[in-house]
py3Dmol code that shows the C-alpha trace and the ligand (Angstrom):
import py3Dmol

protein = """\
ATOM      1  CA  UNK A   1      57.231  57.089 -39.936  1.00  0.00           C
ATOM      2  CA  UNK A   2      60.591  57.128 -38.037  1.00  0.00           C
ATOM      3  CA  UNK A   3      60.396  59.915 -35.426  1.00  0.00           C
ATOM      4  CA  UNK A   4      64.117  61.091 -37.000  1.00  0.00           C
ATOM      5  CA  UNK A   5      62.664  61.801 -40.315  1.00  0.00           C
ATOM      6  CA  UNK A   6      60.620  64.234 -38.955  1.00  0.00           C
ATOM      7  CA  UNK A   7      62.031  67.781 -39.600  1.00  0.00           C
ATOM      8  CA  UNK A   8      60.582  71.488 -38.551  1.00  0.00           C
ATOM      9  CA  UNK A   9      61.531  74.270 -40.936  1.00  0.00           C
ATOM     10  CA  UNK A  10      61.297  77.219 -40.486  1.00  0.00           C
ATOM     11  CA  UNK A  11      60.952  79.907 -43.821  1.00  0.00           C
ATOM     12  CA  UNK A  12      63.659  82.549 -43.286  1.00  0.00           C
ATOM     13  CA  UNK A  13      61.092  84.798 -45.350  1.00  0.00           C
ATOM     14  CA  UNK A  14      63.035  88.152 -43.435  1.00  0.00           C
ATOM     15  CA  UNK A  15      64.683  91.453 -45.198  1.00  0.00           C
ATOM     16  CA  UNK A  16      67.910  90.939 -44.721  1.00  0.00           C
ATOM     17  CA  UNK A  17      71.157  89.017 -43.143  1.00  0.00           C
ATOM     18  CA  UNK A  18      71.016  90.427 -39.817  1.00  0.00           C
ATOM     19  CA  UNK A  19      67.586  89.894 -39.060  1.00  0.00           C
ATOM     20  CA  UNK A  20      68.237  86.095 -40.609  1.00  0.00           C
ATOM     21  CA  UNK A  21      70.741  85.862 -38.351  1.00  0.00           C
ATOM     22  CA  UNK A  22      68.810  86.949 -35.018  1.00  0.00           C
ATOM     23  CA  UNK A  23      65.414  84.594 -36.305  1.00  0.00           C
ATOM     24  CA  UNK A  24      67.833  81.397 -36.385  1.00  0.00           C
ATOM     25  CA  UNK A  25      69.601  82.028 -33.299  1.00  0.00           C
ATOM     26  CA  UNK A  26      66.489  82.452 -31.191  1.00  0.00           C
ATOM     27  CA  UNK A  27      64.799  79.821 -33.050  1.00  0.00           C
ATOM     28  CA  UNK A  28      67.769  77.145 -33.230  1.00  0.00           C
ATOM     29  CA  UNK A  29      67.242  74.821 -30.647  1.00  0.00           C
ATOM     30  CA  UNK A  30      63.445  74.123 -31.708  1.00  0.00           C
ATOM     31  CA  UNK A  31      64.198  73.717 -35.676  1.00  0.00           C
ATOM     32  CA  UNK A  32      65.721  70.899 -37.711  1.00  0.00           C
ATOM     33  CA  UNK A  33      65.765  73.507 -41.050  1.00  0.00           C
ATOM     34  CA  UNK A  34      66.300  76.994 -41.960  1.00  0.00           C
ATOM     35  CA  UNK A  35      64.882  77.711 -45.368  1.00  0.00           C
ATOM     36  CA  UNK A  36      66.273  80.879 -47.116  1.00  0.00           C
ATOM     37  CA  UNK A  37      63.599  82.046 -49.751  1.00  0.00           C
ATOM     38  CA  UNK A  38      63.857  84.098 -52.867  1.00  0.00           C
ATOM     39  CA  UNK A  39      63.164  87.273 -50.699  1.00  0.00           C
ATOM     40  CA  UNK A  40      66.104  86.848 -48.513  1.00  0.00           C
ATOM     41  CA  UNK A  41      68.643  85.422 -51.196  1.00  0.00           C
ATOM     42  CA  UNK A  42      67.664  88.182 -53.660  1.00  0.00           C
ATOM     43  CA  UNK A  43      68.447  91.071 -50.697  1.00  0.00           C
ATOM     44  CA  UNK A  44      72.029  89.253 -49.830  1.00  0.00           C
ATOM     45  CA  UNK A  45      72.942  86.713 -52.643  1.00  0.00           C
ATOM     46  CA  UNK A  46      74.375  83.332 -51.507  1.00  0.00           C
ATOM     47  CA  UNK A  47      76.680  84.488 -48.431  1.00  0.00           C
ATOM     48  CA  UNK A  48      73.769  84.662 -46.492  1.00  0.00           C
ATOM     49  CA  UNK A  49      73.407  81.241 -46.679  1.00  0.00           C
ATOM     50  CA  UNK A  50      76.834  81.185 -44.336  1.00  0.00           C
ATOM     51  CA  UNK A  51      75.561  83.516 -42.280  1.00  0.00           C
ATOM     52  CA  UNK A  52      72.363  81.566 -41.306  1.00  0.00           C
ATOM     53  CA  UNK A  53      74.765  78.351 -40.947  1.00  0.00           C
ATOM     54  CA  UNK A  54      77.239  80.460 -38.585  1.00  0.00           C
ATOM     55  CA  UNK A  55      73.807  81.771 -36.875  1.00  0.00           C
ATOM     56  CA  UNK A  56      73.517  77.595 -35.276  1.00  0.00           C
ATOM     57  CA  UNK A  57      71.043  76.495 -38.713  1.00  0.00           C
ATOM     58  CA  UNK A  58      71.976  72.530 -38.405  1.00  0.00           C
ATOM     59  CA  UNK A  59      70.230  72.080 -42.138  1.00  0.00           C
ATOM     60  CA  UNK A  60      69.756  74.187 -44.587  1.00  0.00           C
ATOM     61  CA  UNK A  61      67.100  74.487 -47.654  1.00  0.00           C
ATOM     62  CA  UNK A  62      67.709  77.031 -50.109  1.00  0.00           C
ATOM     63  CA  UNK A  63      64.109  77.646 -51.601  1.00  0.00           C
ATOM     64  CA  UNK A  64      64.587  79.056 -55.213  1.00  0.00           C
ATOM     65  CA  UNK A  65      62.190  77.141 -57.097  1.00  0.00           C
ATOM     66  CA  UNK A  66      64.285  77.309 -59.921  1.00  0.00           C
ATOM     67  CA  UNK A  67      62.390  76.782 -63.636  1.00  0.00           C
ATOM     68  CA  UNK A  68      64.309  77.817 -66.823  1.00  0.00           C
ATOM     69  CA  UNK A  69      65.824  75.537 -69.877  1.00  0.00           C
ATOM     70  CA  UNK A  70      67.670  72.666 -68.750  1.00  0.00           C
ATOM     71  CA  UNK A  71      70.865  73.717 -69.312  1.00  0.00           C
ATOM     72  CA  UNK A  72      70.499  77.126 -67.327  1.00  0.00           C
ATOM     73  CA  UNK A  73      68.827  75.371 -64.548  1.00  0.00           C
ATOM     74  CA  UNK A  74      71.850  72.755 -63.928  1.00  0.00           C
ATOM     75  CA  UNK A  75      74.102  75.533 -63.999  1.00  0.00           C
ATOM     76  CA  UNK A  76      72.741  76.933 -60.960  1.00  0.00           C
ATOM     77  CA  UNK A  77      72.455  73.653 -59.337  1.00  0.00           C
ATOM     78  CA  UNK A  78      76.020  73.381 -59.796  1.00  0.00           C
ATOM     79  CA  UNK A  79      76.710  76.662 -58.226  1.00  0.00           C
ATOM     80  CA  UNK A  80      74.153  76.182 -55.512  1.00  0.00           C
ATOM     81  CA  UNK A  81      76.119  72.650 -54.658  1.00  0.00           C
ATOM     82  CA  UNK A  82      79.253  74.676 -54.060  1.00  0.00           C
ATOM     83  CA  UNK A  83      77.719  76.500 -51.065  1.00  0.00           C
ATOM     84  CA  UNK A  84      76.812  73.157 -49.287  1.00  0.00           C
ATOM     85  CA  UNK A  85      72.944  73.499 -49.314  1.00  0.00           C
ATOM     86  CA  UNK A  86      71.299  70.417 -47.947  1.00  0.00           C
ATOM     87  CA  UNK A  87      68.076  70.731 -49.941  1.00  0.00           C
ATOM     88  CA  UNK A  88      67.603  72.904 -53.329  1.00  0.00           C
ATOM     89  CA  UNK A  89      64.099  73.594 -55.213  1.00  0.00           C
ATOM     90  CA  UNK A  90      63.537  72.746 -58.512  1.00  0.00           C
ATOM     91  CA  UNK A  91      59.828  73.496 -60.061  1.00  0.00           C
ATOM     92  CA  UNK A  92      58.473  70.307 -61.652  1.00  0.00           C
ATOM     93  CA  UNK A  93      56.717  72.598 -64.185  1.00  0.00           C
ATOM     94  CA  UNK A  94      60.092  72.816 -66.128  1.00  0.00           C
ATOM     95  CA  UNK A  95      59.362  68.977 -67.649  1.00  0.00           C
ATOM     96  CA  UNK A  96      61.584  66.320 -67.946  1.00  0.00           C
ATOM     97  CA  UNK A  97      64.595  67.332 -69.816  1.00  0.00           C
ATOM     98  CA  UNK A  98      65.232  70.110 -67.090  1.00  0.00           C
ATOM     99  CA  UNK A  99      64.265  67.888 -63.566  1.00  0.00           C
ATOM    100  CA  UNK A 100      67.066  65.248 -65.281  1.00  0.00           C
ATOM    101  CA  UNK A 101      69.495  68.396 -65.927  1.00  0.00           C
ATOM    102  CA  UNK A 102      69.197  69.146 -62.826  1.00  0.00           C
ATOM    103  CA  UNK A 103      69.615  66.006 -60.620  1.00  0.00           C
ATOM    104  CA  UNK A 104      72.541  65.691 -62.899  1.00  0.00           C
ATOM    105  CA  UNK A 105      74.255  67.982 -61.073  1.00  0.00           C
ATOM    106  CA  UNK A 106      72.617  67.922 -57.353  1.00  0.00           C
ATOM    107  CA  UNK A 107      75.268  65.229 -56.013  1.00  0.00           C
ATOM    108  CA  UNK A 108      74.600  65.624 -52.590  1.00  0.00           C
ATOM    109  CA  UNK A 109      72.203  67.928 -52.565  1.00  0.00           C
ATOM    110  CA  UNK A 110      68.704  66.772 -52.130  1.00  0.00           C
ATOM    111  CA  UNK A 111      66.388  67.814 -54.962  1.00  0.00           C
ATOM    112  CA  UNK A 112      62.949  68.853 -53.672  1.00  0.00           C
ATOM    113  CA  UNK A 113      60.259  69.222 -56.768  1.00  0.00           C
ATOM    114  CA  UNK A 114      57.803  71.796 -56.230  1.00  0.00           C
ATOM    115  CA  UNK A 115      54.325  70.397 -57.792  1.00  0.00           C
ATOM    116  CA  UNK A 116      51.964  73.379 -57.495  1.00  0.00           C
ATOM    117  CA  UNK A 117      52.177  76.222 -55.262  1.00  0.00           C
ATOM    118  CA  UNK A 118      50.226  76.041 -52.175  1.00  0.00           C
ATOM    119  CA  UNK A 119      49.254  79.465 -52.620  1.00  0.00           C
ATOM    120  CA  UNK A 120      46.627  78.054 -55.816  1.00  0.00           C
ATOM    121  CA  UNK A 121      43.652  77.409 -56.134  1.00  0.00           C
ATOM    122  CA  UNK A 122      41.983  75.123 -59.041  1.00  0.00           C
ATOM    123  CA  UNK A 123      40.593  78.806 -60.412  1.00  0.00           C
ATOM    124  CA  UNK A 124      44.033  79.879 -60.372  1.00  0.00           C
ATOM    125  CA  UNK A 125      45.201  77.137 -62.365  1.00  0.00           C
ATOM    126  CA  UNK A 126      42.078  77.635 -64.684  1.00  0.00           C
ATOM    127  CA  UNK A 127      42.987  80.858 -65.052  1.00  0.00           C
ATOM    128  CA  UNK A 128      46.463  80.246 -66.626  1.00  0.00           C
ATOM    129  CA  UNK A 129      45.388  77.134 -68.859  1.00  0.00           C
ATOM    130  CA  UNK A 130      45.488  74.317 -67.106  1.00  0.00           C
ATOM    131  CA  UNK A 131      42.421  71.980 -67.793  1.00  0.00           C
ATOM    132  CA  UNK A 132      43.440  69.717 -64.564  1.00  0.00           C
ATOM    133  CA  UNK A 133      42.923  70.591 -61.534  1.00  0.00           C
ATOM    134  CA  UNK A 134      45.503  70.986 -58.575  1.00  0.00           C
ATOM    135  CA  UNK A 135      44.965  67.113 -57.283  1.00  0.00           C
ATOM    136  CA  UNK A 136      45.617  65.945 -60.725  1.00  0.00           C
ATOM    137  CA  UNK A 137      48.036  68.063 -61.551  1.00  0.00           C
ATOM    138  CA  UNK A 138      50.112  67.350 -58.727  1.00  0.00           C
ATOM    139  CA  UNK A 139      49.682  63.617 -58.847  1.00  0.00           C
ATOM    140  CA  UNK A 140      51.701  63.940 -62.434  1.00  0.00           C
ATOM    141  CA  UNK A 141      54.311  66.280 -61.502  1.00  0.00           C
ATOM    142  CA  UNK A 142      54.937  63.608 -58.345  1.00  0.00           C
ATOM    143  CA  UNK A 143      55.207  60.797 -60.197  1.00  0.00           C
ATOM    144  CA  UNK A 144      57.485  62.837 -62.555  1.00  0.00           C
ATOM    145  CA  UNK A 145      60.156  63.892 -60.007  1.00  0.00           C
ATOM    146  CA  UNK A 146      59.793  60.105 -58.706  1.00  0.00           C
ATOM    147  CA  UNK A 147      60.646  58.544 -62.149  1.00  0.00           C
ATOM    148  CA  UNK A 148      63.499  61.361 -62.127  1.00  0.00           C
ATOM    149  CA  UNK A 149      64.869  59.860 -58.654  1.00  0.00           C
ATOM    150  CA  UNK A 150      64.590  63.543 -57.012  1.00  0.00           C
ATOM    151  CA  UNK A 151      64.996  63.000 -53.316  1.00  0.00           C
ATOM    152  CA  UNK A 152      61.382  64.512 -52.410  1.00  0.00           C
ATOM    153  CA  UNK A 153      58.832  67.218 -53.199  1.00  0.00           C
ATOM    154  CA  UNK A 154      57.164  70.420 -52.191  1.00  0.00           C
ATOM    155  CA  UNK A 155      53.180  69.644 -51.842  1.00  0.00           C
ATOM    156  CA  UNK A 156      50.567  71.204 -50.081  1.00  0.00           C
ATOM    157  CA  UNK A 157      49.659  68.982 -46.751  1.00  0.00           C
ATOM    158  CA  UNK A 158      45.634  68.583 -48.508  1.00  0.00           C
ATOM    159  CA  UNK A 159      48.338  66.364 -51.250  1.00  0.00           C
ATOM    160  CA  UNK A 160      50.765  64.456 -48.779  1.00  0.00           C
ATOM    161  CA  UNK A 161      48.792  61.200 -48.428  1.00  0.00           C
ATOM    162  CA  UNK A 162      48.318  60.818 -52.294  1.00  0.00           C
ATOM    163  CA  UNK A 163      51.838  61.931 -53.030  1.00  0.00           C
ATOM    164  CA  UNK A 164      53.711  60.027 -49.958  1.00  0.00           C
ATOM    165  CA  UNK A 165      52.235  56.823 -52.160  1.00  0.00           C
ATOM    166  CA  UNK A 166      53.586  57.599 -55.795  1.00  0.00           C
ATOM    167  CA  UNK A 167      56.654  58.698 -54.319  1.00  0.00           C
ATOM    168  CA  UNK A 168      57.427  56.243 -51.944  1.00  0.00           C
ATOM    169  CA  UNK A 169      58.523  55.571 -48.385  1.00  0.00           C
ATOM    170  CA  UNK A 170      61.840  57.165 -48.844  1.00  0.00           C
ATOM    171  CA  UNK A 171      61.021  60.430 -50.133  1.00  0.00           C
ATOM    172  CA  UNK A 172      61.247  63.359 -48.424  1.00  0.00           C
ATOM    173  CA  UNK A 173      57.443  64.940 -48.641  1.00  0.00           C
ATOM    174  CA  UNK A 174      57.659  68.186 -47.875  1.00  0.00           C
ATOM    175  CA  UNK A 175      54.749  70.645 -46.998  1.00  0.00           C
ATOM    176  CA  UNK A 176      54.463  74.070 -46.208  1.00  0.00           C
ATOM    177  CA  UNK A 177      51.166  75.761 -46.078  1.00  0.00           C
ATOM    178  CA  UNK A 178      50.945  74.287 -42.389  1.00  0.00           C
ATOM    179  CA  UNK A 179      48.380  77.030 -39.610  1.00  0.00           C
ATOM    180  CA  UNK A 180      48.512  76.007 -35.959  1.00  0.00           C
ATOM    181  CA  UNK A 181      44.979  76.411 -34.814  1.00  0.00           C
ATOM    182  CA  UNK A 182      43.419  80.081 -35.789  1.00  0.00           C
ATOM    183  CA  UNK A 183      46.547  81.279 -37.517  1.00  0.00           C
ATOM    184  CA  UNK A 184      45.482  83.655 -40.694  1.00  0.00           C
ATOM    185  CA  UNK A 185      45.496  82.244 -44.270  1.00  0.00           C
ATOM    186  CA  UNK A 186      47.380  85.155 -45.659  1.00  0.00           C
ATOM    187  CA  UNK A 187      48.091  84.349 -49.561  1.00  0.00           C
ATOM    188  CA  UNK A 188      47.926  80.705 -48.374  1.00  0.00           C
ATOM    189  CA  UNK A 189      44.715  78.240 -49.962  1.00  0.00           C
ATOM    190  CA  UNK A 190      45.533  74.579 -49.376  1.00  0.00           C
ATOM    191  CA  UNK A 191      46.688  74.380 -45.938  1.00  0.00           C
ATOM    192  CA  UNK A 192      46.530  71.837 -42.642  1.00  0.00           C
ATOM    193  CA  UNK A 193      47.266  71.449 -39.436  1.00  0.00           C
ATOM    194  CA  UNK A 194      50.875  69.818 -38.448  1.00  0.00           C
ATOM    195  CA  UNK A 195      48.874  66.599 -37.063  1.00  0.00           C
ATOM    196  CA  UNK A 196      46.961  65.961 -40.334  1.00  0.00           C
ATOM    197  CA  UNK A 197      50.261  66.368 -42.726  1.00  0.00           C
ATOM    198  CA  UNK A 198      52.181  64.254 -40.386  1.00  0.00           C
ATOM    199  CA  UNK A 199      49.028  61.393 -39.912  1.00  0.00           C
ATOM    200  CA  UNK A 200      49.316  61.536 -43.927  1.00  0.00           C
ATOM    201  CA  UNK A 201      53.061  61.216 -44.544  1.00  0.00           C
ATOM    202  CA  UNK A 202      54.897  64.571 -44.570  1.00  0.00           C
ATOM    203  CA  UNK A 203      58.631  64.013 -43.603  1.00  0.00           C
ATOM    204  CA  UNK A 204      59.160  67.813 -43.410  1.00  0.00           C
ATOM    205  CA  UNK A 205      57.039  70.760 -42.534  1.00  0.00           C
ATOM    206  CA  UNK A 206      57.876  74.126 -43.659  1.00  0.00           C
ATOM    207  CA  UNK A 207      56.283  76.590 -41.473  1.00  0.00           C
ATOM    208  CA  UNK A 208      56.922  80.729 -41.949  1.00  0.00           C
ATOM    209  CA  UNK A 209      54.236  83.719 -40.966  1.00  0.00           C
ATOM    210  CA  UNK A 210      52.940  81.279 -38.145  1.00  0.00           C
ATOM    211  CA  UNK A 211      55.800  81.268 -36.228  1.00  0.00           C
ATOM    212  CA  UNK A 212      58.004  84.750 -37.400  1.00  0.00           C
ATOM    213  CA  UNK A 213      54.936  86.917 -37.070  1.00  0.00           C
ATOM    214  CA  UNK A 214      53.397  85.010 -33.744  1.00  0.00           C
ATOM    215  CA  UNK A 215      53.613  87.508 -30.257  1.00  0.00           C
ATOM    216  CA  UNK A 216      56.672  85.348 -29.236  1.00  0.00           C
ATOM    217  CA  UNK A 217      57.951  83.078 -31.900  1.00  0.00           C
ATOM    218  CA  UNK A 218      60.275  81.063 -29.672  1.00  0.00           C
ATOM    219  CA  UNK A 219      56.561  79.976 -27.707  1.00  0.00           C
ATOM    220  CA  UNK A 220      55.611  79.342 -31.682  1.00  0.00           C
ATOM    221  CA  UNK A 221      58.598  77.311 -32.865  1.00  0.00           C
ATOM    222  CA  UNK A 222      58.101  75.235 -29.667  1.00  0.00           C
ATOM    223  CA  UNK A 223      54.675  74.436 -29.927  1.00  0.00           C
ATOM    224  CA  UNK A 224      54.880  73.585 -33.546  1.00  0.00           C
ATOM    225  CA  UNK A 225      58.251  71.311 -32.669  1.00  0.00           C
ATOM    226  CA  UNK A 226      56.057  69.367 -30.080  1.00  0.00           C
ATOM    227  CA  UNK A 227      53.396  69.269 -32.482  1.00  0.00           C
ATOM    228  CA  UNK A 228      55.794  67.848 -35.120  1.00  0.00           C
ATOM    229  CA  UNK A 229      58.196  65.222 -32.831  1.00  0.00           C
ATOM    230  CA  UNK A 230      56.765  65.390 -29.599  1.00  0.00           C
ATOM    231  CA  UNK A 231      58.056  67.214 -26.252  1.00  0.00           C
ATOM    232  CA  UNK A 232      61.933  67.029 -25.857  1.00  0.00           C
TER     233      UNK A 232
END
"""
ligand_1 = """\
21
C5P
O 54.376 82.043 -44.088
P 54.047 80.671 -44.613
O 53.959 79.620 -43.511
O 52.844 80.662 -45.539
O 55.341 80.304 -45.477
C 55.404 79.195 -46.348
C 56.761 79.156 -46.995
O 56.816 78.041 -47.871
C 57.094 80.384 -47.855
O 58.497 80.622 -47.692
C 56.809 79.949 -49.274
O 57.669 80.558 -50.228
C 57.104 78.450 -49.204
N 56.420 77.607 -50.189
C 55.048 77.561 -50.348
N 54.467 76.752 -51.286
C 55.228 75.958 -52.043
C 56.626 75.983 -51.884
C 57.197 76.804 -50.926
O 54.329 78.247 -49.630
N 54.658 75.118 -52.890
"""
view = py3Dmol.view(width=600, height=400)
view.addModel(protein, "pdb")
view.setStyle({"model": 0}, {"cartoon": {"style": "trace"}})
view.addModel(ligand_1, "xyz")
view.setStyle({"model": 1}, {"stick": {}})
view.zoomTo()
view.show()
């Protein structure tokens, strides 16, 4: 794994603009990737995502997961692609017919498939009908989005290795559900340290509570960048 295909994100998962704004100038010269979430893009719809980029975000990842009928879903990759997002979500759970939709309209947006969230468990799946569990589950909805030609997917970093190898060398593998050492789980399940995602493939780590919620998050978002592409 090329060093440059490393990236640190860091999940924008803040209340508003202005406090967007303050997280990615402080945090900007340790981060590859800002990722606005549904949280902040539902408090100030899509011209926050200038605001991060005039805030010094080099790359940004608008995280909407979006899952509806194909037709619904391409729309709003179209309308996403007009505010210059470098990476879009797309939940692989929509099938076929909607992943196609919507690479039909990413252009140059790269398509990131969410398999299953990190914050399940196999009982969770249970629990809403799946007879697979979480490893098989998100072995199919990998090699789905690879057949597609999305540019990557979200996994959980206990997946990477496995998915890295359906989806290929070029694929951007993205994982959040990353702890530095003795961070809390929250709502998280199927999490890693950076080292073990990285030793297993991940070309992206996606890292939130960790480093917004740590006593000094710029001492956070440079640790984790060391941990991810060594010192500077
Ligand atoms: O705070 P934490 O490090 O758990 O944040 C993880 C981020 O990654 C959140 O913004 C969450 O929405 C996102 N995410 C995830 N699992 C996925 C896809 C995205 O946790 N499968």
């Amino acid at each position: 794994m090329k060093a440059e295909r490393l990236r640190l994100c860091v999940a924008l998962d803040v209340v508003d603009a202005d406090t967007a704004q303050k997280t990615t100038r402080l945090l900007a010269e340790h981060v590859d990737v800002f990722k606005i979430g549904l949280q902040l893009f539902c408090a100030e719809g899509p011209s926050v995502i200038g605001a991060v980029r005039d805030a010094g975000a080099r790359e940004i990842f608008l995280d909407l997961k979006l899952h509806d009928i194909p037709n619904t879903v391409a729309g709003a990759v179209k309308s996403a692609r007009r505010h210059a997002v470098d990476y879009l979500t797309v939940h692989t759970g929509g099938g076929r017919a909607m992943l196609e939709a919507a690479q039909s309209e990413a252009g140059p947006v790269q398509l990131l498939g969410v398999t299953v969230l990190t914050s399940l468990s196999d009982g969770d799946l249970a629990e809403v009908g799946h007879t697979s569990g979480t490893d098989t589950l998100v072995e199919r909805r990998a090699g789905l989005a690879a057949s597609i030609g999305l540019s990557g997917v979200v996994c959980s970093p206990l997946e990477v290795a496995r998915v890295a190898s359906i989806m290929g060398t070029s694929a951007c593998i993205v994982t959040p559900g990353i702890r530095l050492d003795g961070d809390a789980l929250g709502d998280q399940r199927r999490v890693a340290t950076p080292e073990r995602a990285l030793a297993d493939g991940a070309t992206m780590l996606v890292i939130g509570r960790p480093i917004l919620a740590a006593p000094d998050p710029i001492d956070a978002a440079r640790a984790a960048r060391e941990r991810v592409r060594g010192p500077r």
